[in-house]
N, CA, C and O of each residue as an XYZ file, in Angstrom:
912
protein
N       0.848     -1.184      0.000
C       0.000      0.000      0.000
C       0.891      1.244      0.000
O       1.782      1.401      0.835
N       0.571      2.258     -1.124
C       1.677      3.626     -1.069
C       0.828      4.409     -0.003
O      -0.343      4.422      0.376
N       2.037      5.073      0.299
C       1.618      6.317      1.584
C       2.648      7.038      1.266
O       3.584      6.703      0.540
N       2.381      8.683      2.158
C       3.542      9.730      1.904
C       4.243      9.021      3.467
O       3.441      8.450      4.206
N       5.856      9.101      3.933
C       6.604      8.951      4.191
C       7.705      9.899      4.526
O       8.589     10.097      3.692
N       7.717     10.362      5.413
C       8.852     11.472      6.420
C      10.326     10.509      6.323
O      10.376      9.481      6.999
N      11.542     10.913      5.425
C      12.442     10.401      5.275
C      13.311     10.232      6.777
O      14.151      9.375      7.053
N      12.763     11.438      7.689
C      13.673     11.928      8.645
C      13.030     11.431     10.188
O      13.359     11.749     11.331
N      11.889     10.442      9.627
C      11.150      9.622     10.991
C      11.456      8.326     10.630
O      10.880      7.435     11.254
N      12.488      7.924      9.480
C      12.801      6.529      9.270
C      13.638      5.944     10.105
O      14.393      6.661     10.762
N      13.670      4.739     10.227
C      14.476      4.448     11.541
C      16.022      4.036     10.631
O      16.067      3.687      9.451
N      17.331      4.216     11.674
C      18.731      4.695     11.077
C      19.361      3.625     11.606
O      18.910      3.078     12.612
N      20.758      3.095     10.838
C      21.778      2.374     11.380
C      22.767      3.383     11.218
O      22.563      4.383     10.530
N      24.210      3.085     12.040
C      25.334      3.931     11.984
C      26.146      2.908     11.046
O      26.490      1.729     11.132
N      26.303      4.114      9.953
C      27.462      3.965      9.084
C      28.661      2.734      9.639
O      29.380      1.980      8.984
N      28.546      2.871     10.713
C      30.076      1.988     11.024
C      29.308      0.318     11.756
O      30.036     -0.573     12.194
N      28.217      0.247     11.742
C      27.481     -0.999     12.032
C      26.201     -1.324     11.060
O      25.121     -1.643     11.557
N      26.414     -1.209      9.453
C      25.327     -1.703      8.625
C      24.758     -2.951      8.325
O      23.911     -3.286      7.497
N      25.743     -3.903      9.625
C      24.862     -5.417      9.162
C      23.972     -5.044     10.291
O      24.278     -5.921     11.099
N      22.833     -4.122     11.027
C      21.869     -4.079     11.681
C      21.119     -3.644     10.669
O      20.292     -2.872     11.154
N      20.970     -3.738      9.479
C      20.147     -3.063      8.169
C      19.144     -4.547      8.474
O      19.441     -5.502      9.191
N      17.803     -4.321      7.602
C      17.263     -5.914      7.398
C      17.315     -6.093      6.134
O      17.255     -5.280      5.211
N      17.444     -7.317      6.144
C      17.682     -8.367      4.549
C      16.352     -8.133      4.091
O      15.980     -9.304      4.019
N      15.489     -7.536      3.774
C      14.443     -7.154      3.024
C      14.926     -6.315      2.058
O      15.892     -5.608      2.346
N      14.413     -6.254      0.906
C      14.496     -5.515     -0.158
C      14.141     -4.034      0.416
O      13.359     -3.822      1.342
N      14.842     -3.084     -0.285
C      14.048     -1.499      0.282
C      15.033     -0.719     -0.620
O      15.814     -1.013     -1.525
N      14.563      0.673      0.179
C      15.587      2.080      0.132
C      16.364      2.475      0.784
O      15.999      2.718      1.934
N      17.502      2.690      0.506
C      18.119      3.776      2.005
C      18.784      4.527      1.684
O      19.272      4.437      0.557
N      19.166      5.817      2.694
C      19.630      7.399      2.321
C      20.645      7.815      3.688
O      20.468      7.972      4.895
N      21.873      7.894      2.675
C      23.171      8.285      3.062
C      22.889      9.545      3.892
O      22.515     10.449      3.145
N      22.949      9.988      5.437
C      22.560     11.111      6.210
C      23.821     10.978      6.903
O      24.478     10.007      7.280
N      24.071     13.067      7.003
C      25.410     12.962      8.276
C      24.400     13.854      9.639
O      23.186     13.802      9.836
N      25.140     14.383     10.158
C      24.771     14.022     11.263
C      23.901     15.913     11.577
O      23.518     16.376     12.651
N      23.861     16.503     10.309
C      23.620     17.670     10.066
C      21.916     17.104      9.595
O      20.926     17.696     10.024
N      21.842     16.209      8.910
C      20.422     15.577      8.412
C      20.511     16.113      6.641
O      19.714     16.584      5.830
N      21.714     15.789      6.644
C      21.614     16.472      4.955
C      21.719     14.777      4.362
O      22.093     13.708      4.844
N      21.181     15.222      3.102
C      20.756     13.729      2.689
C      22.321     13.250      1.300
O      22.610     14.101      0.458
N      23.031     11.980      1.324
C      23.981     12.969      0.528
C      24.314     11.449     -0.697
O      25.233     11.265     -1.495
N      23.050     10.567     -0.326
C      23.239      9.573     -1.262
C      21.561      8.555     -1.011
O      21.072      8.109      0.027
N      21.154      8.501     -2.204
C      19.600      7.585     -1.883
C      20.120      6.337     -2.451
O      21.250      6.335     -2.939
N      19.434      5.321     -2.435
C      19.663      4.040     -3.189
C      18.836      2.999     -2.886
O      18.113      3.116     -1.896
N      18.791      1.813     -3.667
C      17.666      1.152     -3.284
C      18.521     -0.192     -3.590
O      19.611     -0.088     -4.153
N      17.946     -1.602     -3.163
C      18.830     -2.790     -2.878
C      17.759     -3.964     -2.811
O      16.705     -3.825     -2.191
N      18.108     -5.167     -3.512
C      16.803     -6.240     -2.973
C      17.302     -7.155     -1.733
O      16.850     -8.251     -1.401
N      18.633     -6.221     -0.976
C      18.871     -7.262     -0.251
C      19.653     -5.875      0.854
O      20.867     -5.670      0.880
N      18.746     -5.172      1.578
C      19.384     -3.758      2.428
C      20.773     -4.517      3.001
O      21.799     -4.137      2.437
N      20.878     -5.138      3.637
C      22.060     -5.633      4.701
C      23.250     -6.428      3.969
O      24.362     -6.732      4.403
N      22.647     -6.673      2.696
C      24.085     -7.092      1.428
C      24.286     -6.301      0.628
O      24.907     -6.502     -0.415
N      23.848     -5.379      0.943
C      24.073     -4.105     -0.005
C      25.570     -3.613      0.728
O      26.718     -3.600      0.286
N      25.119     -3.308      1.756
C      26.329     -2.428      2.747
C      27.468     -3.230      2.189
O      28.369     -2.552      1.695
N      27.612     -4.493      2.165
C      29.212     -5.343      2.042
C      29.849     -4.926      0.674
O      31.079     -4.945      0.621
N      28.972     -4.459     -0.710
C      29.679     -4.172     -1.762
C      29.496     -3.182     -2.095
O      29.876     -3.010     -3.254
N      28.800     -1.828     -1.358
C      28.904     -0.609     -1.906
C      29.948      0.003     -2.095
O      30.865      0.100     -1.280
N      29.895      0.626     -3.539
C      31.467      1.272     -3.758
C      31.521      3.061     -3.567
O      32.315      3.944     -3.891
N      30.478      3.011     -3.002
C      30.602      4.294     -2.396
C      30.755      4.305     -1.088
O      30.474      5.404     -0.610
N      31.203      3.242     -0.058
C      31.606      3.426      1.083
C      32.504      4.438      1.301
O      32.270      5.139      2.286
N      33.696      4.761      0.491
C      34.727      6.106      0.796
C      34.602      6.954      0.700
O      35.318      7.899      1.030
N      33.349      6.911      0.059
C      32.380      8.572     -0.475
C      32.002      9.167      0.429
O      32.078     10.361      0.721
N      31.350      7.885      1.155
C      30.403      8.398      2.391
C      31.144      8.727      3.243
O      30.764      9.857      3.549
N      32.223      8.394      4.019
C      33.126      8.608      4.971
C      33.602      9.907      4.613
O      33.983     10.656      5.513
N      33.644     10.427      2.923
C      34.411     11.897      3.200
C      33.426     12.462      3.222
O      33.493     13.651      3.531
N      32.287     11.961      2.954
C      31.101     13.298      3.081
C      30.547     13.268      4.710
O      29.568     13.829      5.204
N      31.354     12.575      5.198
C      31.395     12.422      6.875
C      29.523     11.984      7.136
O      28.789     12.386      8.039
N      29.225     11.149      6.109
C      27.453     10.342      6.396
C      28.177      9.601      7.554
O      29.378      9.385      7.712
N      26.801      9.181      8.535
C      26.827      9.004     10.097
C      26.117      7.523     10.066
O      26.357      6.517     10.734
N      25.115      7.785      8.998
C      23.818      6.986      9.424
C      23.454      6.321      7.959
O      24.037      6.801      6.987
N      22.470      5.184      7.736
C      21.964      5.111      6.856
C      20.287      4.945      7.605
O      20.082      4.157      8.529
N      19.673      5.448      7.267
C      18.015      5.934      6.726
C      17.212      4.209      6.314
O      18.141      3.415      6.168
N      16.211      3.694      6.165
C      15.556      2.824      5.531
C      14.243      2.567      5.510
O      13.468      3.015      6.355
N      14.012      2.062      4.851
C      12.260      1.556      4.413
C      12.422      0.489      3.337
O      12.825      0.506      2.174
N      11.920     -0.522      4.232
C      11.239     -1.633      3.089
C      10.400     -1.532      2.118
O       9.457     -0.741      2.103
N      10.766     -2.553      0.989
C       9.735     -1.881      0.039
C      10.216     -3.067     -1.032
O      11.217     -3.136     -1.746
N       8.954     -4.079     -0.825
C       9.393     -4.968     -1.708
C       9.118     -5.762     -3.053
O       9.556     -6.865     -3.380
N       8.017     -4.646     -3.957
C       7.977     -4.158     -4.737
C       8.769     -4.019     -5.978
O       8.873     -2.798     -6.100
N       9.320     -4.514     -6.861
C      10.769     -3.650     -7.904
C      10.527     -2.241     -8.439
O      11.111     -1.169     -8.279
N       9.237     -2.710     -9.274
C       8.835     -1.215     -9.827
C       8.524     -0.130     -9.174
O       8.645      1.000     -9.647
N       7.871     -0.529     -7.431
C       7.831      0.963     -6.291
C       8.864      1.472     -6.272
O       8.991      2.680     -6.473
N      10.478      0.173     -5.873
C      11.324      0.819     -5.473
C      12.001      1.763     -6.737
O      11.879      2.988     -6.733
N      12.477      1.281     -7.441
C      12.708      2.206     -8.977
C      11.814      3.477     -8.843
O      12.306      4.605     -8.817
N      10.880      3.309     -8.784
C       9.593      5.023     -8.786
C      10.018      5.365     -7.662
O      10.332      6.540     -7.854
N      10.325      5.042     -6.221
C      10.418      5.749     -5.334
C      11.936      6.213     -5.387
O      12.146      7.426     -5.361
N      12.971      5.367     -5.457
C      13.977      6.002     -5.867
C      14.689      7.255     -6.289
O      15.615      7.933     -5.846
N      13.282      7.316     -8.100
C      14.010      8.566     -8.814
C      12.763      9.481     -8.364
O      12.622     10.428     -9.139
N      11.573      9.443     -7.041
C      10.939     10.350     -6.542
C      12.519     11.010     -5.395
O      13.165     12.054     -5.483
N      12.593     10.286     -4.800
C      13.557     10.617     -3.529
C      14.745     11.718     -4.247
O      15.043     12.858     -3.893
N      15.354     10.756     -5.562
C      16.500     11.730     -5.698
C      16.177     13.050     -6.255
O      17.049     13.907     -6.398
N      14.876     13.249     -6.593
C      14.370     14.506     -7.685
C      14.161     15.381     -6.410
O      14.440     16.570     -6.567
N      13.736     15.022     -5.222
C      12.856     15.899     -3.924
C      14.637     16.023     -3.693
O      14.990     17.049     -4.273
N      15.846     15.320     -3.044
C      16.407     15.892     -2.384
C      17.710     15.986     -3.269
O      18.721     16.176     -2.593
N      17.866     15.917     -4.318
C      18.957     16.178     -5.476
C      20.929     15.978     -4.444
O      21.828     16.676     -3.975
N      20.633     14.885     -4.597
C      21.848     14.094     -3.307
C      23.498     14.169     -4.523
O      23.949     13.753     -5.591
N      23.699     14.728     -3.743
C      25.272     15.012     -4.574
C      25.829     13.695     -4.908
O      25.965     13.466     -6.110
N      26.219     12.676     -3.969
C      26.785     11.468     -4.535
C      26.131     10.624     -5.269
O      26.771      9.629     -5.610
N      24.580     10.745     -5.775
C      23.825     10.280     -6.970
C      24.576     11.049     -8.302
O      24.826     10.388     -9.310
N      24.782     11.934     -8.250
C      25.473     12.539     -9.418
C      27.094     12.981     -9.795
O      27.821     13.903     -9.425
N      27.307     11.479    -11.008
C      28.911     11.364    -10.830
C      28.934     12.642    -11.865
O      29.903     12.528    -12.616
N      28.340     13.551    -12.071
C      28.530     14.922    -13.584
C      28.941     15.871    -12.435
O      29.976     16.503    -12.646
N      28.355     16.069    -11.333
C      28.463     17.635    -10.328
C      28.772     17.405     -9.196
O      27.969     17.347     -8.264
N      30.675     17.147     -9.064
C      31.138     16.725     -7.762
C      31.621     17.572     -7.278
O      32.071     18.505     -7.944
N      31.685     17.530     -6.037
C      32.088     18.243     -4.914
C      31.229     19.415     -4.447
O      31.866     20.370     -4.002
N      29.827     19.522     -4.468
C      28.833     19.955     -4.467
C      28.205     19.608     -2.830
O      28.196     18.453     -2.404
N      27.718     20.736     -2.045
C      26.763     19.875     -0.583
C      25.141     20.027     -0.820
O      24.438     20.854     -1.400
N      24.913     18.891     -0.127
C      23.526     18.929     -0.688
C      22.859     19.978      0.049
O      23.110     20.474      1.147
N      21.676     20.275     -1.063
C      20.757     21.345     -1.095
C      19.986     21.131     -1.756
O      20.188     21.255     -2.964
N      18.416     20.598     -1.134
C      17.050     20.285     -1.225
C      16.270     21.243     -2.029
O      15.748     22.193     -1.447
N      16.110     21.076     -3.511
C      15.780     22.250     -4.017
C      14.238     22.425     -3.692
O      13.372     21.561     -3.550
N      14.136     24.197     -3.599
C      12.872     24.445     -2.946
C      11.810     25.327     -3.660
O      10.694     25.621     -3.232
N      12.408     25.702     -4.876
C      12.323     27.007     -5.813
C      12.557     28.199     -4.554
O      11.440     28.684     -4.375
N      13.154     28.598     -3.990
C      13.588     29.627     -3.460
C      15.235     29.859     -3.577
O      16.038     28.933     -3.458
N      15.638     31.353     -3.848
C      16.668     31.961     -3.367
C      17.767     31.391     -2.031
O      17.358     30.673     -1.118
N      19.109     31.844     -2.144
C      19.121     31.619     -1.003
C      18.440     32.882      0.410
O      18.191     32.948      1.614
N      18.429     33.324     -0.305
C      18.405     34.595      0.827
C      16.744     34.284      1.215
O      16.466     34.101      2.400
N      15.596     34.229      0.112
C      14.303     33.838      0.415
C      14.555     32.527      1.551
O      13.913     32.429      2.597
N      15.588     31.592      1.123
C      15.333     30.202      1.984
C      15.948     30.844      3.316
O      15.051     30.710      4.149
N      16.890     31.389      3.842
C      17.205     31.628      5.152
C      16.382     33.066      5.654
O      16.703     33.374      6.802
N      15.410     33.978      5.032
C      14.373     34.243      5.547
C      13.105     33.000      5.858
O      12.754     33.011      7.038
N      12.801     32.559      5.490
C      11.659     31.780      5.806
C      12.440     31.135      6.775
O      11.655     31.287      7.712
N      13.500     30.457      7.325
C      14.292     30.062      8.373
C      13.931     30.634      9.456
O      13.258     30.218     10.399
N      14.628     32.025      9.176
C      14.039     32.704     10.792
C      12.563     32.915     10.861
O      12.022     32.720     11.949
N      11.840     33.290      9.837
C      10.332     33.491      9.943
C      10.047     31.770     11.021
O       9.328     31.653     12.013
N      10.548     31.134     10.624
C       9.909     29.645     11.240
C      10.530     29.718     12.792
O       9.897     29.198     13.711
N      11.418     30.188     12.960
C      12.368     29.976     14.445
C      11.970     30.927     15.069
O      12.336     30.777     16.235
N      11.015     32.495     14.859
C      10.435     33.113     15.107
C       9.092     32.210     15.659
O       8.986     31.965     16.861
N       8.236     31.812     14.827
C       7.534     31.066     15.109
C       7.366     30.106     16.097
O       6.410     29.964     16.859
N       8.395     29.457     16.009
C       8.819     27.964     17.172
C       8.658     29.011     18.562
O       7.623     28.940     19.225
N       9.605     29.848     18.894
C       9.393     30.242     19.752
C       8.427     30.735     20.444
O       8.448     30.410     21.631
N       7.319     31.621     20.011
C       6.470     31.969     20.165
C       5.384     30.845     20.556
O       4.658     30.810     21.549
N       5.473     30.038     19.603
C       4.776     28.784     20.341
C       4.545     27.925     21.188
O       3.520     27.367     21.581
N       6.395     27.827     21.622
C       7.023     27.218     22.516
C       6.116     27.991     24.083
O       5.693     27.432     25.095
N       6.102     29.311     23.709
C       5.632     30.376     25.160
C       4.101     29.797     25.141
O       3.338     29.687     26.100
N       3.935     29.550     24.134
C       1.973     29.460     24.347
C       1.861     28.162     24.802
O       0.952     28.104     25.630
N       2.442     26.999     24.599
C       2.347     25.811     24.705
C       2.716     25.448     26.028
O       2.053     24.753     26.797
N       4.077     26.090     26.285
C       3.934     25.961     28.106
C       2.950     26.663     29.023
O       2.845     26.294     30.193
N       2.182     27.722     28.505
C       1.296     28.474     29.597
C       0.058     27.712     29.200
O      -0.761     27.619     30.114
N      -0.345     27.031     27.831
C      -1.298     25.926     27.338
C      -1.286     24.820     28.632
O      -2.306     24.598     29.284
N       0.028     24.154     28.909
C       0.322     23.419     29.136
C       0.026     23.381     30.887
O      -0.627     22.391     31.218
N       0.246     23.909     31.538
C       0.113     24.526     32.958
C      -1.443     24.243     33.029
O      -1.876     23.349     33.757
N      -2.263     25.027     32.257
C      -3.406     24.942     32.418
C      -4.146     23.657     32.142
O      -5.291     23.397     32.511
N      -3.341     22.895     31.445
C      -4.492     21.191     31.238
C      -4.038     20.301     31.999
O      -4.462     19.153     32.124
N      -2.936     20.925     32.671
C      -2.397     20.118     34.186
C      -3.424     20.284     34.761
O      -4.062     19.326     35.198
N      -3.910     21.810     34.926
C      -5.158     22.091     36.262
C      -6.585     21.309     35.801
O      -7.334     20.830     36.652
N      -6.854     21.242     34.454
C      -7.994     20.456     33.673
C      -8.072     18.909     34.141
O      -8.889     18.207     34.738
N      -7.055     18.778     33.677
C      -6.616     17.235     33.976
C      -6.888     16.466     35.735
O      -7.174     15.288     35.951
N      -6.655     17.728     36.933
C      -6.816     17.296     38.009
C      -7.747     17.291     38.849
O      -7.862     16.782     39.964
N      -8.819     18.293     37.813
C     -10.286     18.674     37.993
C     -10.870     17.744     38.039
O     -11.582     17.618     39.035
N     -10.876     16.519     36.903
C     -11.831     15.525     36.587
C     -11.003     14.056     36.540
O     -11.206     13.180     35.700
N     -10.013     13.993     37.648
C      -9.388     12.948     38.185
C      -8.061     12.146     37.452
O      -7.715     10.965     37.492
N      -7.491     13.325     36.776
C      -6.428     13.346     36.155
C      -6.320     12.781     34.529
O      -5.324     12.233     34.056
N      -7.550     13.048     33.836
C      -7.793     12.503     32.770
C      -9.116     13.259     31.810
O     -10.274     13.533     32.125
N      -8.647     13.369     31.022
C      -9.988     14.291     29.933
C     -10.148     13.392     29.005
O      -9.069     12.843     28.785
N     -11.533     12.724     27.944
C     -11.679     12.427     27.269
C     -12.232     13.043     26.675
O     -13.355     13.277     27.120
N     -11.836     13.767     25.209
C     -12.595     14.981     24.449
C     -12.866     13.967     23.310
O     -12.458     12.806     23.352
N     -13.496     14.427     22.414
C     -13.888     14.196     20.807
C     -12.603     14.480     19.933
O     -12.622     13.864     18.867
N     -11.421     15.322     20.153
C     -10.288     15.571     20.002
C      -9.226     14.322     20.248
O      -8.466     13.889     19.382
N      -9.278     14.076     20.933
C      -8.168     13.278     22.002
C      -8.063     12.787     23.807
O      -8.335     13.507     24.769
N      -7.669     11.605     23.824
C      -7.892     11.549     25.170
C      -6.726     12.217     25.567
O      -5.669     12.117     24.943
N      -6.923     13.136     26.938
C      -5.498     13.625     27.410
C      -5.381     12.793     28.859
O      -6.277     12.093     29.331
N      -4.611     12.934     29.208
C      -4.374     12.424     30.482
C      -3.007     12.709     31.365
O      -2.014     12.763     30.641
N      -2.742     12.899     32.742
C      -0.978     13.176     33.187
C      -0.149     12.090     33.342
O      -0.467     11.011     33.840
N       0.897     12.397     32.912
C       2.042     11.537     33.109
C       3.199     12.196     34.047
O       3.595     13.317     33.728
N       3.674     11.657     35.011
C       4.739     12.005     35.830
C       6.688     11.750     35.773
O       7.044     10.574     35.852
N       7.799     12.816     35.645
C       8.651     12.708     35.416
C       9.244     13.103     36.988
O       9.143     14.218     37.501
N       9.995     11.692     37.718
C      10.686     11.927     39.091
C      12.111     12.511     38.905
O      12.956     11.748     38.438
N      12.549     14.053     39.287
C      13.848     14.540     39.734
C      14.470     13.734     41.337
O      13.972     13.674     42.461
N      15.386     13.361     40.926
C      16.351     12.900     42.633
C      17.364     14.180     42.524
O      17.811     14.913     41.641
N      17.474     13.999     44.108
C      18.732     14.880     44.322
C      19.693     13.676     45.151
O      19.136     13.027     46.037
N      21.097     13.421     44.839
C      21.777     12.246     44.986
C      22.730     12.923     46.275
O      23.142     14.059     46.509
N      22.824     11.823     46.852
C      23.981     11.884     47.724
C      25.563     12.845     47.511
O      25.699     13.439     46.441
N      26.504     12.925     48.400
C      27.245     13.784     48.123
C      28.788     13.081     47.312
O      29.751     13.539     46.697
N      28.195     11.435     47.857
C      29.261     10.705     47.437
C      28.865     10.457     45.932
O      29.791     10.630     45.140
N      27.927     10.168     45.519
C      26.973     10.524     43.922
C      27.573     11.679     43.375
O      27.950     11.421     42.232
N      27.811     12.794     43.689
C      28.045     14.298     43.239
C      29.215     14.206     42.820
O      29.552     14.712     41.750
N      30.164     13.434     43.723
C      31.862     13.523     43.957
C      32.403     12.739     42.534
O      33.412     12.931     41.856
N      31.364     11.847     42.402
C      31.772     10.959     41.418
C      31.195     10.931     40.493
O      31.455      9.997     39.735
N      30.226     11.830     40.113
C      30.140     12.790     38.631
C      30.847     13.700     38.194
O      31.131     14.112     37.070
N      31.166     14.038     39.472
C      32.372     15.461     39.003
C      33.560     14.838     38.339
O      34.044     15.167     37.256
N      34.117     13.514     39.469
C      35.207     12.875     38.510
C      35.121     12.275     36.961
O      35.946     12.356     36.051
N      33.934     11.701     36.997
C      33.865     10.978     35.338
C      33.682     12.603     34.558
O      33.815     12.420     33.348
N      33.461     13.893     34.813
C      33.129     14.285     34.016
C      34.661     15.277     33.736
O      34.892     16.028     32.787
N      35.396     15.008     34.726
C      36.564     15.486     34.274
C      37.761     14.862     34.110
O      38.883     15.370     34.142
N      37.225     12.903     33.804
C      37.707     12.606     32.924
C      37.553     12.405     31.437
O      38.330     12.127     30.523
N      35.985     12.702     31.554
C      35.808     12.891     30.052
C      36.112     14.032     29.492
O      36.228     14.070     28.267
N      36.273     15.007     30.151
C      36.944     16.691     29.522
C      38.983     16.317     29.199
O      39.821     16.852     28.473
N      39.027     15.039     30.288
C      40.813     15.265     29.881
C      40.711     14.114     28.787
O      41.499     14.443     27.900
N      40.165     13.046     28.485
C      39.948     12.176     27.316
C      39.474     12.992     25.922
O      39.954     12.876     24.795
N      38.610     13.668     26.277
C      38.775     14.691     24.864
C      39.851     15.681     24.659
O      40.318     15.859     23.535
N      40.306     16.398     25.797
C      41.973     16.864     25.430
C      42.639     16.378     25.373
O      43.534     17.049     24.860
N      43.036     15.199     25.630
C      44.385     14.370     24.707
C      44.222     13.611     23.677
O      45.007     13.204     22.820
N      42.945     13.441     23.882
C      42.601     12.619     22.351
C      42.307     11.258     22.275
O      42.398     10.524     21.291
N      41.884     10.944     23.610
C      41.620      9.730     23.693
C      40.036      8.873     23.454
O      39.745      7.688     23.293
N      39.185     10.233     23.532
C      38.443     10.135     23.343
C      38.107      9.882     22.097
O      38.816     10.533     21.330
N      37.044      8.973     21.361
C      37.001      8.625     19.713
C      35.295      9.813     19.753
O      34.277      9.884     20.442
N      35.963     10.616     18.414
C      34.480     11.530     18.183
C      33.911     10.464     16.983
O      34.489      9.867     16.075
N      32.413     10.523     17.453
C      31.416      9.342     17.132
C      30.765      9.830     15.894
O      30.576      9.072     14.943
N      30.337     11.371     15.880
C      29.455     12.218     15.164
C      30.107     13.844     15.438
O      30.717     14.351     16.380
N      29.572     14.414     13.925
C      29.950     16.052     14.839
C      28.844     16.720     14.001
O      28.903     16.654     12.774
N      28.156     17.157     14.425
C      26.376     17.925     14.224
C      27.278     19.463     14.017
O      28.174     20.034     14.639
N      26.332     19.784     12.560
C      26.721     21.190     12.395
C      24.987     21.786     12.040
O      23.961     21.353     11.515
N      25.411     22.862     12.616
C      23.913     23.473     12.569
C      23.886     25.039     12.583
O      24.823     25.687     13.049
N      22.333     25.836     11.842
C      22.927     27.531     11.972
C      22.922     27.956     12.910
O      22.462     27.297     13.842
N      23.294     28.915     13.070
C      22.858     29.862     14.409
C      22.889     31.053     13.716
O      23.881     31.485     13.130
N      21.390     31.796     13.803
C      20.474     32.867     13.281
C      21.532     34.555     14.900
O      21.501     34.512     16.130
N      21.993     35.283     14.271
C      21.713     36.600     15.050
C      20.919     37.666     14.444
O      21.198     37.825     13.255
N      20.129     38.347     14.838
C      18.883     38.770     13.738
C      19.997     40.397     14.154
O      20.255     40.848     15.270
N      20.507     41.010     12.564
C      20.698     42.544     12.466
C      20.025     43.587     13.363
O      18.884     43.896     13.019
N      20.633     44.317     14.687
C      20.036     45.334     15.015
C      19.214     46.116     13.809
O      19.417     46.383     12.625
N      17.787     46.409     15.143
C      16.418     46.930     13.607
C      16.256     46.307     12.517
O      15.576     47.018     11.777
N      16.716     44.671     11.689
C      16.185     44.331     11.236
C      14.589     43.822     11.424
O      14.247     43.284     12.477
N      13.748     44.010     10.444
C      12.829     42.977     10.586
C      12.324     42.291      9.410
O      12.354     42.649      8.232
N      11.862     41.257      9.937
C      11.895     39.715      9.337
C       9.939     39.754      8.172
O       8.723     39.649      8.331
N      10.596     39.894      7.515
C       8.981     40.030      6.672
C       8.211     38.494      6.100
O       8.905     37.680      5.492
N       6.910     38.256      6.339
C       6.023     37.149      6.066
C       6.616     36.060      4.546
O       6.547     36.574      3.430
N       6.976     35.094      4.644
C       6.749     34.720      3.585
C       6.273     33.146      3.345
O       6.005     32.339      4.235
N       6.242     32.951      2.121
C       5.028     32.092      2.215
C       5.438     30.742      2.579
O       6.581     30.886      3.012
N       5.169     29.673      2.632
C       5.182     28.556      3.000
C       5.846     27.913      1.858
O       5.779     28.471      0.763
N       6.683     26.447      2.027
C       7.368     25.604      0.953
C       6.058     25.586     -0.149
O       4.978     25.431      0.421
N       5.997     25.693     -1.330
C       5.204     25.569     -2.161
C       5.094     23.620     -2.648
O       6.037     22.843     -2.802
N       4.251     23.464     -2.722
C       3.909     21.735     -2.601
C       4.092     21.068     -3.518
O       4.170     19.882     -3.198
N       4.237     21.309     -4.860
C       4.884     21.224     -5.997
C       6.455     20.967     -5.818
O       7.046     20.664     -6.854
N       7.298     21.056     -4.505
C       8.626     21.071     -4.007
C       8.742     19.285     -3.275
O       9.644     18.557     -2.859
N       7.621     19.226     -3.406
C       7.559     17.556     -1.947
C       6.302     16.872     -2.949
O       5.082     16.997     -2.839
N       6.982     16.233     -3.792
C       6.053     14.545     -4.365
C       5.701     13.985     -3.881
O       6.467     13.706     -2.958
N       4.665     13.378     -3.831
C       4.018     12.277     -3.066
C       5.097     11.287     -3.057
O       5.674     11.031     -4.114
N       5.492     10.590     -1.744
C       6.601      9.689     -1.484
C       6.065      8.361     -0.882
O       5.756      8.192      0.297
N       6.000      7.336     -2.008
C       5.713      6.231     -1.382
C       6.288      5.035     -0.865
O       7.268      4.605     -1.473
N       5.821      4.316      0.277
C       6.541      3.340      0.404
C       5.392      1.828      0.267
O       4.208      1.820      0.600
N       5.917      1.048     -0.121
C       5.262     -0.356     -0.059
C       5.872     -0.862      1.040
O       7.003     -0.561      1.423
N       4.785     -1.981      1.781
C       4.926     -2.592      2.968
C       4.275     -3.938      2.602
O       4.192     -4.832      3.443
């Protein structure tokens, strides 16, 4: 059965352990640790794929972390879903013509349009973030009104509880130590780096302001299917 499919809610193996892939036929997509997508591919055998890919050295310089997957066992889905995937996220190591290129998800926008709509959205998050906790406070008090549980036409809500400890002093003594041996294991180098996440960080121009714009246009995101 096709359905649309969130590439980035697929469940991941690490690059450096791909016999946890499953021997089912499927897709999978070369991701580093930024979530940039930087190779798609498809296999009738995911977990014998990994042993003869000849883009393993590719992936290591494009520093991919993870591989991505979905079954799909199908031939002709996977082929259609394939050249859907590489058209939505135009993956540099699919294309031996335009190397040394980082991927960039074409969106029909500018760059400057795409990192406005960025902050327009992180503008957003935040603002939400404020409504959702003072939201949130209040369906605590809802919730304890009518015996810690609401059943609406919406959704059932109900509370769930998260316990803080405060630990002993001999507990304290000996966090402090592991944590300053893990500060001297990363200064000498003993430490092995696993992943390294790169990400923006927005400072908005004194008196700039950030003007409306419109949403990804949908014509940008194909219907993405997977067979199960």
């Amino acid at each position: 059965m096709s359905s649309e499919i969130n590439v980035y809610d697929l469940p991941r193996v690490p690059l450096t352990n791909l016999k946890l892939l499953p021997a089912e036929a499927g897709l999978y997509f070369a991701i580093d640790d930024s979530g940039r997508i930087w190779y798609v591919g498809i296999a009738k055998s995911l977990r014998d794929r990994r042993s003869t890919h000849e883009r393993l050295v590719d992936f290591k310089c494009a520093l991919v972390t993870h591989f991505a997957w979905t079954i799909d066992l199908d031939a002709g889905s996977r082929n259609s879903n394939e050249q859907d995937f590489i058209r939505l996220f135009d993956p540099p190591l699919n294309d031996l013509h335009r190397t040394g290129r980082r991927p960039v998800i074409p969106t029909g926008r500018t760059r400057d349009e795409e990192l406005q709509r960025f902050i327009e959205i992180k503008n957003m998050q935040s603002e939400l973030e404020y409504e959702l906790n003072k939201l949130k406070a209040n369906i605590v008090s809802h919730c304890e009104e009518f015996g810690g549980k609401l059943d609406l036409p919406l959704a059932k809500v109900y509370l769930s509880s998260r316990t803080s400890y405060s630990y002993s002093s001999t507990v304290d003594l000996l966090s402090q130590e592991l944590k300053k041996q893990k500060d001297e294991e990363v200064e000498n180098g003993t430490a092995a780096v696993t992943s390294k996440a790169v990400f923006p960080v927005v400072r908005a121009s004194s008196g700039a302001k950030v003007a409306k714009s419109k949403p990804f246009p949908i014509s940008v995101l194909p219907q993405q299917r997977m067979v199960s």
